[in-house]
ChimeraX commands (.cxc) that place a marker at each C-alpha (Angstrom):
marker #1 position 83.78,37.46,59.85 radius 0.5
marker #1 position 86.00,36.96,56.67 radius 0.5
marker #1 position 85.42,33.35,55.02 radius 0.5
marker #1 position 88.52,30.82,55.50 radius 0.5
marker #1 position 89.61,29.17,52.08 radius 0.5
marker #1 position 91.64,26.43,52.24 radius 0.5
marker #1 position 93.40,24.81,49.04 radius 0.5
marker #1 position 94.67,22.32,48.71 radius 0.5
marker #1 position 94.16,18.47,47.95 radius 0.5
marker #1 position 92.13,15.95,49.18 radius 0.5
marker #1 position 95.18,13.29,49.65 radius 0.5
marker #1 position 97.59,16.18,51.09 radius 0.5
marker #1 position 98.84,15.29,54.67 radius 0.5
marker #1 position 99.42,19.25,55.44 radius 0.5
marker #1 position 96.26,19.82,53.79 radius 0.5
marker #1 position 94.06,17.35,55.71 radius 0.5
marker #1 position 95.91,17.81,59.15 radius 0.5
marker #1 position 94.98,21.70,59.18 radius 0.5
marker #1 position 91.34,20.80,57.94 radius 0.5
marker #1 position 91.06,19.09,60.69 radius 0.5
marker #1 position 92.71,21.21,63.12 radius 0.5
marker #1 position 90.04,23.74,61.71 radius 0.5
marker #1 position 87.50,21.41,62.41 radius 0.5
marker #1 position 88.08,20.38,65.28 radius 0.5
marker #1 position 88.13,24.43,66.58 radius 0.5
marker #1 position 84.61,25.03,65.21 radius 0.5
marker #1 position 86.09,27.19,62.20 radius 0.5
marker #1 position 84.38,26.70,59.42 radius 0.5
marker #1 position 86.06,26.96,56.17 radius 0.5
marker #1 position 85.98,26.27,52.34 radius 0.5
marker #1 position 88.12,23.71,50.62 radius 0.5
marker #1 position 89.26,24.15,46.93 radius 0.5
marker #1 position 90.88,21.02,45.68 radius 0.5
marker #1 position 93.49,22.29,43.27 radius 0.5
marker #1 position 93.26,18.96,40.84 radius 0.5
marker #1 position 89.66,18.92,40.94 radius 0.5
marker #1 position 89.31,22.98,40.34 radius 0.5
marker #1 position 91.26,24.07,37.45 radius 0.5
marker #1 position 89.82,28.10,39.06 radius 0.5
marker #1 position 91.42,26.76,42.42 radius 0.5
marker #1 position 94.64,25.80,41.20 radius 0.5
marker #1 position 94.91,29.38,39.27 radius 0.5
marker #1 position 93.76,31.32,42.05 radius 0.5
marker #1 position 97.10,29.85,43.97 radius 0.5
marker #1 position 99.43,29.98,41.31 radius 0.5
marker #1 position 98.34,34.13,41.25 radius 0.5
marker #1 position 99.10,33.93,45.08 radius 0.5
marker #1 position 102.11,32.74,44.46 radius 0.5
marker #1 position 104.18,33.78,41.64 radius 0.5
marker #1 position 103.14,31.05,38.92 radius 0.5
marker #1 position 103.56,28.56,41.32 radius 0.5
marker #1 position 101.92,26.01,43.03 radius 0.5
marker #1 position 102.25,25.83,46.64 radius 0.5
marker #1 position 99.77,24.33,49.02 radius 0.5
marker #1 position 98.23,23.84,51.47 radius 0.5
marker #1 position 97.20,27.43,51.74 radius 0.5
marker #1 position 94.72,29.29,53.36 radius 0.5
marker #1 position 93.23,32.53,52.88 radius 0.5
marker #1 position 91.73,34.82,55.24 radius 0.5
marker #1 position 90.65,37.98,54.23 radius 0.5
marker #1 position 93.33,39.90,52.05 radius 0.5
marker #1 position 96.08,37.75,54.42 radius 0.5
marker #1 position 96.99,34.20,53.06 radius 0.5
marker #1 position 99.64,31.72,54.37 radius 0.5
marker #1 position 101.47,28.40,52.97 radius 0.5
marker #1 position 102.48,25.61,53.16 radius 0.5
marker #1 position 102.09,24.31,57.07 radius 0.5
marker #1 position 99.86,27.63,58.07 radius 0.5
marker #1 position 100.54,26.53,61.79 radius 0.5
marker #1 position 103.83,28.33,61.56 radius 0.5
marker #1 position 103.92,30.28,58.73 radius 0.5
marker #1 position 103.35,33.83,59.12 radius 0.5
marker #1 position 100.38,35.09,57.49 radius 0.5
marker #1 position 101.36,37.74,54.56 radius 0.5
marker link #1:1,2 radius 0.2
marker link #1:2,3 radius 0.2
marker link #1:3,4 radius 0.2
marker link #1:4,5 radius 0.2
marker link #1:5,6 radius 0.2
marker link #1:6,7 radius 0.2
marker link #1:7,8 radius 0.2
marker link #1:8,9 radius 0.2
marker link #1:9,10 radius 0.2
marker link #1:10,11 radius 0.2
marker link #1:11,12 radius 0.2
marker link #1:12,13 radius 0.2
marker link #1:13,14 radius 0.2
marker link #1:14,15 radius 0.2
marker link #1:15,16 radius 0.2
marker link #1:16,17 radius 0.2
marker link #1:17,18 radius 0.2
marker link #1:18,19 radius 0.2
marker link #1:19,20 radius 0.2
marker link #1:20,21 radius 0.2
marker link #1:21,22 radius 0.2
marker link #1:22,23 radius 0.2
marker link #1:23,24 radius 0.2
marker link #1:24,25 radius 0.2
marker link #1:25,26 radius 0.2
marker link #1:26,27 radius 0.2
marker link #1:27,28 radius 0.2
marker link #1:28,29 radius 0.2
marker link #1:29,30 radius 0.2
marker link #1:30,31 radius 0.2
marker link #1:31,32 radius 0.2
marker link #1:32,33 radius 0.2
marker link #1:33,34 radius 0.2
marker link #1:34,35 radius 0.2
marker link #1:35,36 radius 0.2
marker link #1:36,37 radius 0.2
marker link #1:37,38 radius 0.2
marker link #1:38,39 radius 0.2
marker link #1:39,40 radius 0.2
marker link #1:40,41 radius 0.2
marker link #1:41,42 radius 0.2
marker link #1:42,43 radius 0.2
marker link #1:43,44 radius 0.2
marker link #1:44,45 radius 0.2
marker link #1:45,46 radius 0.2
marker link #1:46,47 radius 0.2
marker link #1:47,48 radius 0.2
marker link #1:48,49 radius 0.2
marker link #1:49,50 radius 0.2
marker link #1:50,51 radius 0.2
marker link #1:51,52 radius 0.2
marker link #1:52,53 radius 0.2
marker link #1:53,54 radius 0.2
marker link #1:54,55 radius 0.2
marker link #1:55,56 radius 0.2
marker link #1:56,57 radius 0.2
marker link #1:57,58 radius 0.2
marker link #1:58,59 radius 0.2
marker link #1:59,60 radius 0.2
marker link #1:60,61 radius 0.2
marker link #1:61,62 radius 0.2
marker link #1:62,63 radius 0.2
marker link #1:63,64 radius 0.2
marker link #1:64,65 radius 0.2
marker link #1:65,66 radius 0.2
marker link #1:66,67 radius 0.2
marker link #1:67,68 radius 0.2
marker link #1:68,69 radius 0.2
marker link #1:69,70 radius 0.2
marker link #1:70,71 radius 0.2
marker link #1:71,72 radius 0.2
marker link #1:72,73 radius 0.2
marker link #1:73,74 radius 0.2
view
């Protein structure tokens, strides 16, 4: 099964709701706190153009932002 990263921050509403939406289904997942982890807060900005958008998770070679809920995975 492919690991589920998940950055974002720690005080994030989007971030924290889907963290615990994750928990909550028994998927585990690593967070990356992108102003605690300079690496984490590059690795988006590659994902996204320069910028930096989060939450976002990453699955695998798909990845989704901002509320993943309804965002379709690209």
């Amino acid at each position: 099964m492919a690991r589920v990263l998940v950055y974002g921050t720690e005080r994030c509403p989007l971030t924290l709701g889907f963290r615990k939406y994750l928990q909550q289904s028994g998927i585990p997942f690593e967070l990356h706190d992108v102003e605690r982890d300079p690496e984490a807060e590059q690795a988006v900005r590659a994902m996204n153009g320069g910028e930096l958008k989060f939450p976002m998770v990453a699955v695998g070679n798909s990845r989704a932002t901002g509320n993943p809920a309804t965002t379709p995975a690209r």
